[in-house]
C-alpha positions as CSV (number, residue, x, y, z in Angstrom):
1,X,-67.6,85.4,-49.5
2,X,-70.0,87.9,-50.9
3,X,-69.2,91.5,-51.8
4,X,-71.2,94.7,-51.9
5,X,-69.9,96.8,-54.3
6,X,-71.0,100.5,-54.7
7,X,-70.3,102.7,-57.5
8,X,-69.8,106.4,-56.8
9,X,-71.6,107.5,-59.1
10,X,-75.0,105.1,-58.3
11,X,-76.6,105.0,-55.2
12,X,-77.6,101.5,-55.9
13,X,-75.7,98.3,-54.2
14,X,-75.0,95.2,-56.0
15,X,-74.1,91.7,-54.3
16,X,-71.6,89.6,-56.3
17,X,-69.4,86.5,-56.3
18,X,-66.0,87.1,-57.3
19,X,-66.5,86.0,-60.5
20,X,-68.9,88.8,-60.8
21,X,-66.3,91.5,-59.7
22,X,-64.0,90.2,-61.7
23,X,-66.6,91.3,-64.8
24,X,-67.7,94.5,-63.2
25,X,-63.8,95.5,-62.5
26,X,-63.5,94.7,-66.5
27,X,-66.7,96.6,-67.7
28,X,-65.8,99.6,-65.3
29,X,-62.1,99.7,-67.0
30,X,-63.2,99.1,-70.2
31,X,-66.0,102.1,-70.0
32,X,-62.8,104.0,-68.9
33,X,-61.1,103.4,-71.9
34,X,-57.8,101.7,-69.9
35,X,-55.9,98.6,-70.8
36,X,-54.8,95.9,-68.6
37,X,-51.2,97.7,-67.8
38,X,-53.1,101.1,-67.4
39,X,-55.4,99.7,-64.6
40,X,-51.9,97.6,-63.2
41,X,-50.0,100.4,-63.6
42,X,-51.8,103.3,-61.8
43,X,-52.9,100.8,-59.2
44,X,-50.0,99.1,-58.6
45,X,-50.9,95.9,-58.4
46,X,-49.1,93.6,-60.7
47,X,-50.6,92.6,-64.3
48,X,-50.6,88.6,-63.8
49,X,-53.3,89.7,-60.2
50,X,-55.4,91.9,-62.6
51,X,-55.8,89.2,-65.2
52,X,-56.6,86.7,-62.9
53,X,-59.2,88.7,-61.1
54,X,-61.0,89.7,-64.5
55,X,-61.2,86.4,-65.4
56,X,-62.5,85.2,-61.8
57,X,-59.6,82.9,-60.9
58,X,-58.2,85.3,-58.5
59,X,-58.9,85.7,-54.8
60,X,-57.4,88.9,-53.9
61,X,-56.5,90.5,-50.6
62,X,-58.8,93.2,-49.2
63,X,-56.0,95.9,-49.7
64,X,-55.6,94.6,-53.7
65,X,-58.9,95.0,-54.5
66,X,-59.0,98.6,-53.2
67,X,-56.4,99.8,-54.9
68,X,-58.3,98.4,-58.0
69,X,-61.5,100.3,-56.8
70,X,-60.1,103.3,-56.6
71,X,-58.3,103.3,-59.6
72,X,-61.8,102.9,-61.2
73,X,-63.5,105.5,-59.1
74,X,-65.0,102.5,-57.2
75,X,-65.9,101.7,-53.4
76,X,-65.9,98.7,-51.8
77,X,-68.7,97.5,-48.5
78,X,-68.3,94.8,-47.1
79,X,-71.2,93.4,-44.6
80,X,-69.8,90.3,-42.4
81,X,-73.1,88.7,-41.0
């Protein structure tokens, strides 16, 4: 599955594997100034999901990773083709 993630504040799209969300999600959170349990926290989704996304092991629902996004002033696209 690829993923077309748009930041609000760029105009600019990016294609990425997980793996490569899993970084962005990190670099955005980090640029932030959040932790881990910050990001869980005011997302709600549970620490052990975070971790496992940032590190690209995880595989998270549709509904997970837009509560992430949001969090992080993020918006997700996705194209089916």
């Amino acid at each position: 599955m690829r993923i077309v993630l748009n930041s609000f504040q760029q105009s600019v799209a990016q294609t990425m594997d997980l793996k490569e969300l899993g970084q962005k999600i990190k670099q955005r959170r980090l640029f932030l100034k959040m932790t881990q349990p910050d990001l869980s926290e005011l997302s709600s989704v549970g620490l052990r999901n975070l971790k496992e996304l940032e590190s690209g092991r995880g595989n998270p629902t549709l509904e997970t990773l837009t509560k992430i996004l949001e969090v992080l002033g993020l918006k997700i696209d996705l194209t089916i083709r």
